[in-house]
C-alpha positions in Angstrom: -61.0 -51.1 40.0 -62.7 -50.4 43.3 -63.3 -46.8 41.7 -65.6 -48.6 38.9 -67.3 -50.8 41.5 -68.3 -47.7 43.3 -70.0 -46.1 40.3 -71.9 -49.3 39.3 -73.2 -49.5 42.9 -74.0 -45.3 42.3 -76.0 -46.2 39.1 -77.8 -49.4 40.3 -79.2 -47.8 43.2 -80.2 -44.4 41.3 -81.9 -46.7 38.8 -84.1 -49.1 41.1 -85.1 -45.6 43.2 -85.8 -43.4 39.8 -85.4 -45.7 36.6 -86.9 -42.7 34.4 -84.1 -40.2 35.5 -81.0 -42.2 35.6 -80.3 -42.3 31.6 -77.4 -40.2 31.6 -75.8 -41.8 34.8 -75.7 -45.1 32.5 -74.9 -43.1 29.9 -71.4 -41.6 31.7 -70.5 -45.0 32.8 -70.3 -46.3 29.3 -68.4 -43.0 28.3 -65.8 -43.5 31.3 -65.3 -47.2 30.4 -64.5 -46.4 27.0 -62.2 -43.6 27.9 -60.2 -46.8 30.2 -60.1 -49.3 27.6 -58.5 -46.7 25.5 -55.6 -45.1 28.4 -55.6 -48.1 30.5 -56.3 -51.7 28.8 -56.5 -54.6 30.9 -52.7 -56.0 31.2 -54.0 -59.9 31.1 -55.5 -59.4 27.2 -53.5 -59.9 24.1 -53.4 -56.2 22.1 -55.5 -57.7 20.0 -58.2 -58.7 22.4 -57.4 -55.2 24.4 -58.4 -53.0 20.4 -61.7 -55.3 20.0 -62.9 -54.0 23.5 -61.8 -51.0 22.9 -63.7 -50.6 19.8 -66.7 -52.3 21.0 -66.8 -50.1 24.2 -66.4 -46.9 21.5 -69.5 -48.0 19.0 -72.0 -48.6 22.0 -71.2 -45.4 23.8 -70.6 -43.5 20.5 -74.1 -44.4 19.6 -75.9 -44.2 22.6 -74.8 -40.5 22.8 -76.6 -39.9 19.8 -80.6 -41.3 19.4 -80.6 -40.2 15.6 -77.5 -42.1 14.5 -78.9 -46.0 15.4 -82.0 -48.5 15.2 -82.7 -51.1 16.9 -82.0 -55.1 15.9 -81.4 -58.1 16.9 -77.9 -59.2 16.1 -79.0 -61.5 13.1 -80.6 -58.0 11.3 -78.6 -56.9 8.5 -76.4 -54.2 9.9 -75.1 -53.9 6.5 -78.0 -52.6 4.8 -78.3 -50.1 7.7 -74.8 -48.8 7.5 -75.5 -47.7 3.9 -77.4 -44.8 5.6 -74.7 -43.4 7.8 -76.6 -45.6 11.0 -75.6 -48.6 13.1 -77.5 -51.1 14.6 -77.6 -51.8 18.6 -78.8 -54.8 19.3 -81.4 -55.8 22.0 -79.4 -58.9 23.3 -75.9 -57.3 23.5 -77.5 -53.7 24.7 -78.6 -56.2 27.5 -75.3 -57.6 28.4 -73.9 -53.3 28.9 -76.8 -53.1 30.7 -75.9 -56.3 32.8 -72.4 -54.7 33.6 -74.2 -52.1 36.0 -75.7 -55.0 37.4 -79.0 -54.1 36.8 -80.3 -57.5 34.5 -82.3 -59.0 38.1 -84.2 -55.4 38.6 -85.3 -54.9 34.7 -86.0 -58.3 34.4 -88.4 -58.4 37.7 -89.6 -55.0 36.1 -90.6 -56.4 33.2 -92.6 -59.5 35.1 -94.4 -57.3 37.5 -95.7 -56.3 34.3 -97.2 -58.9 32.8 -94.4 -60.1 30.5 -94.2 -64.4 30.8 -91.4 -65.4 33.1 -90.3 -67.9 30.6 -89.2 -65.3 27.7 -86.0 -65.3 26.9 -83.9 -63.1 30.0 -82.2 -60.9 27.2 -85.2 -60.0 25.9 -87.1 -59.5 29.6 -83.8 -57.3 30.5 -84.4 -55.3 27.7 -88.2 -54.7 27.9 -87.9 -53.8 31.5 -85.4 -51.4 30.5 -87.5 -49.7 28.4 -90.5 -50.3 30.5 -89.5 -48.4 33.3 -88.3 -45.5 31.4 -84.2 -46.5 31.7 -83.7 -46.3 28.2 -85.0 -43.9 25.4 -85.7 -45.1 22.8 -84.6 -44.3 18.7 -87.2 -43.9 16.0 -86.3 -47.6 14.1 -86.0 -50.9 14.3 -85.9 -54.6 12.8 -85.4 -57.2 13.5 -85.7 -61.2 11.9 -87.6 -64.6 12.8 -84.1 -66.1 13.1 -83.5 -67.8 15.5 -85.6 -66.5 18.5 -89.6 -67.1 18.6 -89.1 -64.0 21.1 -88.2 -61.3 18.6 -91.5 -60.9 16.7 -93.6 -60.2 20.0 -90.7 -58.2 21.9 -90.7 -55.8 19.1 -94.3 -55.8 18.6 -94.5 -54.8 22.4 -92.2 -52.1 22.1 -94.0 -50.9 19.1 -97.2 -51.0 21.2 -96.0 -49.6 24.3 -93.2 -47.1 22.9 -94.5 -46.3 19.5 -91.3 -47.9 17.4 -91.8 -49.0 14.5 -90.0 -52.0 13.2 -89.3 -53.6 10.0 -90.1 -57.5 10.1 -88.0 -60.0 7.9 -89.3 -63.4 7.6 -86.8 -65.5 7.2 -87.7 -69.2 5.5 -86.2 -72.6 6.5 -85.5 -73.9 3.1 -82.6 -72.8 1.6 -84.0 -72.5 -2.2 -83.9 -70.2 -5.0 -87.9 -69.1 -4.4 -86.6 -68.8 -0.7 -83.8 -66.8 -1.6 -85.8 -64.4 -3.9 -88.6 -64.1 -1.5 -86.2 -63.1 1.6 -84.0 -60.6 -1.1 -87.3 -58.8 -1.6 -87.5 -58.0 1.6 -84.2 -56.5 2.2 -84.6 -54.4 -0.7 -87.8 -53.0 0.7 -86.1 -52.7 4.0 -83.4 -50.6 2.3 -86.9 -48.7 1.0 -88.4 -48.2 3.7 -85.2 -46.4 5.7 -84.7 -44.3 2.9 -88.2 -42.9 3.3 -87.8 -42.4 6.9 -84.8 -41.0 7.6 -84.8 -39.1 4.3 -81.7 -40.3 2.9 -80.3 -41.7 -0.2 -79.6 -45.3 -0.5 -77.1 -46.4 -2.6 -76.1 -50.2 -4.3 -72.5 -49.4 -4.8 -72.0 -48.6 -0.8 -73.8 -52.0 -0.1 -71.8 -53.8 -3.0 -68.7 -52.6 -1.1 -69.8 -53.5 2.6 -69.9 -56.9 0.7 -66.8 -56.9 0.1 -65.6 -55.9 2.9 -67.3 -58.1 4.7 -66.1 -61.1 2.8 -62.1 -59.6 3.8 -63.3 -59.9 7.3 -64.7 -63.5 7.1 -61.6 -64.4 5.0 -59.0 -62.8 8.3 -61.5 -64.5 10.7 -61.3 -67.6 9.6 -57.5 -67.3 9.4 -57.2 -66.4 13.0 -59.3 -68.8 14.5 -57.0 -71.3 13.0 -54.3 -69.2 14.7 -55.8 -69.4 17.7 -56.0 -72.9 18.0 -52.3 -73.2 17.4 -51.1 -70.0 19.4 -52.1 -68.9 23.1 -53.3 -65.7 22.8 -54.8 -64.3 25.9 -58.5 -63.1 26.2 -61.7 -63.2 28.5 -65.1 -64.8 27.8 -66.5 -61.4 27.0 -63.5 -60.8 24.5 -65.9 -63.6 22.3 -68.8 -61.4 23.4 -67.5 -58.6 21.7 -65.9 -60.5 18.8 -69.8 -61.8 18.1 -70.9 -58.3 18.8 -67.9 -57.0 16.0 -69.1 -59.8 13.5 -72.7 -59.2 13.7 -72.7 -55.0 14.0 -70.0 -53.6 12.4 -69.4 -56.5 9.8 -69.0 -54.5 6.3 -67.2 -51.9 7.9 -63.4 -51.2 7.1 -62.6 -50.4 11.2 -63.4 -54.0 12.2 -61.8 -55.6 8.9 -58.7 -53.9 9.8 -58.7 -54.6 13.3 -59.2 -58.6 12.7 -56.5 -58.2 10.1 -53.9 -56.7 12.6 -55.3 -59.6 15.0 -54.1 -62.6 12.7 -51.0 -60.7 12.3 -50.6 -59.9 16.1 -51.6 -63.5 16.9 -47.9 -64.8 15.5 -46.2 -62.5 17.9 -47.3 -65.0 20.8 -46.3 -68.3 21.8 -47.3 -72.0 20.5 -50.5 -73.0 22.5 -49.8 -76.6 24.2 -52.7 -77.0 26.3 -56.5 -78.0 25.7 -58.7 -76.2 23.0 -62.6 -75.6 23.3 -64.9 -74.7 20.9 -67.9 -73.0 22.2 -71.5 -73.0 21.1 -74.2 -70.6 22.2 -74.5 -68.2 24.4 -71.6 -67.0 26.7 -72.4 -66.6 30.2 -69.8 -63.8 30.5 -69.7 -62.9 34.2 -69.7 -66.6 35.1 -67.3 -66.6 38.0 -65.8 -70.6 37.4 -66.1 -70.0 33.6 -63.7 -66.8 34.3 -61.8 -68.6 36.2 -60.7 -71.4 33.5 -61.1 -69.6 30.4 -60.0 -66.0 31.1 -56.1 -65.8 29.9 -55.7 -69.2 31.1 -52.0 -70.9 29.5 -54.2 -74.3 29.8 -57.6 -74.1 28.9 -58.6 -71.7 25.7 -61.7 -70.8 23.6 -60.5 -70.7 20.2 -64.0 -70.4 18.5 -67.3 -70.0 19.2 -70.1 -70.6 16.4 -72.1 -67.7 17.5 -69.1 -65.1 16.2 -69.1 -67.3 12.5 -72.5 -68.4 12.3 -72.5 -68.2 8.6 -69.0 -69.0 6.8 -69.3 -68.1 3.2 -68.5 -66.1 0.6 -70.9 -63.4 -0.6 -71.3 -61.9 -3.8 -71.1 -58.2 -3.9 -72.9 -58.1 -7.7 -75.7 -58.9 -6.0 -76.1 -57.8 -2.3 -79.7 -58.1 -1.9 -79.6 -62.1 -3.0 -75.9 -62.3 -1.3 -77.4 -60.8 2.0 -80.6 -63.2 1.5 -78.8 -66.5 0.9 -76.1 -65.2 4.3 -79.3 -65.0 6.5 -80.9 -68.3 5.6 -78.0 -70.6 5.4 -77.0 -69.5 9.0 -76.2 -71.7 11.4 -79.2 -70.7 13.8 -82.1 -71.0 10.8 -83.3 -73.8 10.2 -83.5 -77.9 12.1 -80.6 -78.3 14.5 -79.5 -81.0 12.0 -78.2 -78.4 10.1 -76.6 -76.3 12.6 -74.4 -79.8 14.0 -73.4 -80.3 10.2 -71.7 -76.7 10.7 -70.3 -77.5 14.1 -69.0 -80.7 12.9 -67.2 -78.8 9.6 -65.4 -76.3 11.9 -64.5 -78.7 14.1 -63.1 -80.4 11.5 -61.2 -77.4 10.6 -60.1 -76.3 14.0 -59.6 -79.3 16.0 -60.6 -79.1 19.1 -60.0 -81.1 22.0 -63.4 -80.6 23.4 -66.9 -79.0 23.0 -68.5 -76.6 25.1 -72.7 -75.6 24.7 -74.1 -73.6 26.9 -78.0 -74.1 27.1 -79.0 -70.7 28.2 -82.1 -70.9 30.7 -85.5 -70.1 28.2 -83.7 -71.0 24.7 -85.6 -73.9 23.3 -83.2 -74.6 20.7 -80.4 -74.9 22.2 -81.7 -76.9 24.9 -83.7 -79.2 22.7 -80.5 -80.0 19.9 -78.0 -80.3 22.2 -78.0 -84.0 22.6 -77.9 -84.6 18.7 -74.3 -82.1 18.7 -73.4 -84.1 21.6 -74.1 -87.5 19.5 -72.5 -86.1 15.8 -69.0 -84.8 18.0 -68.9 -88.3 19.4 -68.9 -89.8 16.1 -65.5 -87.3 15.8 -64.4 -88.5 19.3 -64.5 -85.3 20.4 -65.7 -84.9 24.1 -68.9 -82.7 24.8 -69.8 -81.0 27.7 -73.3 -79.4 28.4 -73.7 -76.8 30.8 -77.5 -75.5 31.9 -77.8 -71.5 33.1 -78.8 -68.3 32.1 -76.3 -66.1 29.7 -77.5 -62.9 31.3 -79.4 -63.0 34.6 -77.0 -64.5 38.0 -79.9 -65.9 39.7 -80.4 -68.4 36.7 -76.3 -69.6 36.8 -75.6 -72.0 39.8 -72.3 -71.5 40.5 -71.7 -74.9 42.4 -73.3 -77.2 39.8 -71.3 -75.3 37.3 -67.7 -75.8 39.1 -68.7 -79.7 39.8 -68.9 -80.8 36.1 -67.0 -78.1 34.4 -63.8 -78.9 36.7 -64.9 -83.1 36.1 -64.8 -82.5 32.9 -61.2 -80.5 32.2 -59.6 -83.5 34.6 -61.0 -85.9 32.2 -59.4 -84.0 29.1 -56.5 -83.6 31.2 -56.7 -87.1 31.5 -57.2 -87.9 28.0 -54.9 -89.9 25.5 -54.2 -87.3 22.1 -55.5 -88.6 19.3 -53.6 -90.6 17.3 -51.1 -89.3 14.8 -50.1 -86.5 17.1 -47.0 -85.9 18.6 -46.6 -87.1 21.7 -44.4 -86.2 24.6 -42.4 -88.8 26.5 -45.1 -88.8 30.0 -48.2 -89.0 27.5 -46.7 -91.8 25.8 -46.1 -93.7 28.7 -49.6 -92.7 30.3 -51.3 -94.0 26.7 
């Protein structure tokens, strides 16, 4: 891989000395990569995991190659509605993280500082503005975005419409989760749907969104049956194999590609052995190039993530007769909208489902809500007995992740699962019983 580390150095150092002239540099990079997870897969990934990056490598650099073919979002925008057109949506968090893999997070954000933005937004969004910024990235002629769950997304893409002339779409979505919120929010998606077919000059049509609908409830349906796979079977993957997982179920959710490639993953999934060690649920953000985090939870026969909330933030059925309404009442019962009451009810029913040994939340550095609810999860998981652990750092920017403090209570916390009596009613080998 010393080849790949070369050509990230190359594209780094272009960028910081001529940001404005280094697009297609970034834009080769992406191409290469996907050409190697297609020829040569990483060997430590289940097939599974190794088709999902794969495919997510493919839909960024497909798009990227061509401005026309993709808005804008943030990954809780209704990608749906947008694929209805012929377009995909890119978000701005998860264009951040492909960004981050040239290294380049620390020199956008800093970028995006010097001028003027507040050194407490959110670093996803500060990657992405000083990305744009500096003249890295072009830009497309759309966007949208929704008030869920960030308070950053309103003014990032208010900024960019100010300083790169892209207009965006604004859903507001409400709290409650009634029938006059519903209808109001449903409103608003139709007009969305509108206001794309005026500017891209295309047809929309209901029956192609009725049948994303569908789709997409297949894909929940085979999601939901893998995760419960995966907490039975070991079934090697990486942190960012979740990253792209939430990127799959947030992007291309409604699309048959990714239906059929979670289906051959639940099917795949039986192929591999019986999973004996301890299982973690994760919530929030995933710091993906976490170097201890890699180290226990990359393809690791001991430790393994078998869920994360962010990849099935909403869990429902939807019904296709009426998309607008179906799309409405998805948005606002997600797991992010709304008090963190409501999103620990939802942890608390998968973890009912899944049964983990522990609980993982990372509280990613400028994310109010996930630093300010944590202690209620923490409090409605001890209820269940099951163990917590919150970690403090930064999902994106290295400078924000201390590696030492990390290591400390991440490896004092696995000794005390380790350590841990089953509960009861399961089976028991002959050294745990005598240690219990």
């Amino acid at each position: 891989m010393w080849i790949a580390d070369k050509y990230i150095d190359y594209v780094k150092n272009a960028t910081e000395a001529s940001p404005g002239e280094s697009w297609d540099k970034m834009l080769l990079g992406y191409k290469l990569n996907k050409l190697r997870t297609k020829i040569l897969p990483k060997k430590n990934l289940s097939k599974g995991y190794q088709k999902l990056e794969a495919m997510m490598m493919s839909f960024v650099s497909d798009s990227l190659s061509k401005p026309e073919s993709y808005v804008w979002g943030n990954i809780f925008s209704p990608c749906e509605i947008v694929q209805c057109f012929g377009l995909s949506t890119l978000s701005i968090e998860c264009l951040s993280c492909y960004f981050a893999g040239f290294r380049l997070e620390d020199f956008f954000i800093d970028y995006a500082q010097n001028t003027g933005i507040a050194p407490t937004l959110c670093s996803y969004h500060k990657t992405f503005v000083g990305a744009i910024d500096s003249g890295a990235v072009p830009v497309p002629r759309y966007a949208v975005t929704t008030s869920l769950s960030c308070d950053g997304n309103l003014n990032t893409f208010r900024y960019l419409e100010k300083k790169k002339g892209v207009p965006f779409t604004f859903l507001d979505v409400p709290y409650e989760d009634d029938e006059a919120s519903v209808e109001y929010l449903a409103a608003q998606l139709e007009k969305f749907a509108r206001d794309i077919e005026e500017r891209f000059d295309k047809k929309f049509s209901e029956d192609d969104l009725k049948k994303r609908i569908r789709i997409e409830n297949e894909t929940r349906q085979a999601l939901g049956e893998f995760f419960r796979l995966q907490s039975e079977r070991y079934y090697p993957g990486e942190l960012i194999s979740h990253l792209y997982l939430m990127m799959g179920m947030h992007l291309l959710i409604g699309t048959e590609e990714f239906r059929d490639l979670v289906r051959f993953m639940v099917e795949d999934i039986k192929t591999y052995p019986k999973f004996t060690g301890k299982k973690i649920l994760w919530i929030h953000l995933i710091p993906f190039y976490q170097e201890t985090l890699q180290k226990y939870l990359n393809s690791n026969e001991n430790y393994q993530i078998i869920a994360s909330d962010i990849i099935i933030d909403s869990m429902e059925m939807l019904d296709e007769e009426r998309p607008f309404h179906a799309l409405a009442k998805k948005i606002i019962r997600n797991l992010f909208n709304g008090s963190y009451a409501h999103k620990a009810a939802m942890v608390s029913r998968l973890a009912e489902d899944l049964k983990p040994d522990a609980v993982i939340q990372f509280c990613h550095w400028g994310c109010k809500q996930s630093s300010g609810g944590s202690v209620l999860l923490k409090e409605r998981l001890s209820e269940m007995d099951i163990p917590m652990l919150i970690l403090d750092g930064d999902g994106i920017d290295r400078r924000n992740s201390h590696d030492g403090q990390i290591k400390t209570r991440l490896e004092a916390f696995l000794e005390m699962l380790d350590n841990r009596c089953p509960a009861e009613g399961d089976e028991l080998s002959g050294e745990e019983e005598s240690a219990c």
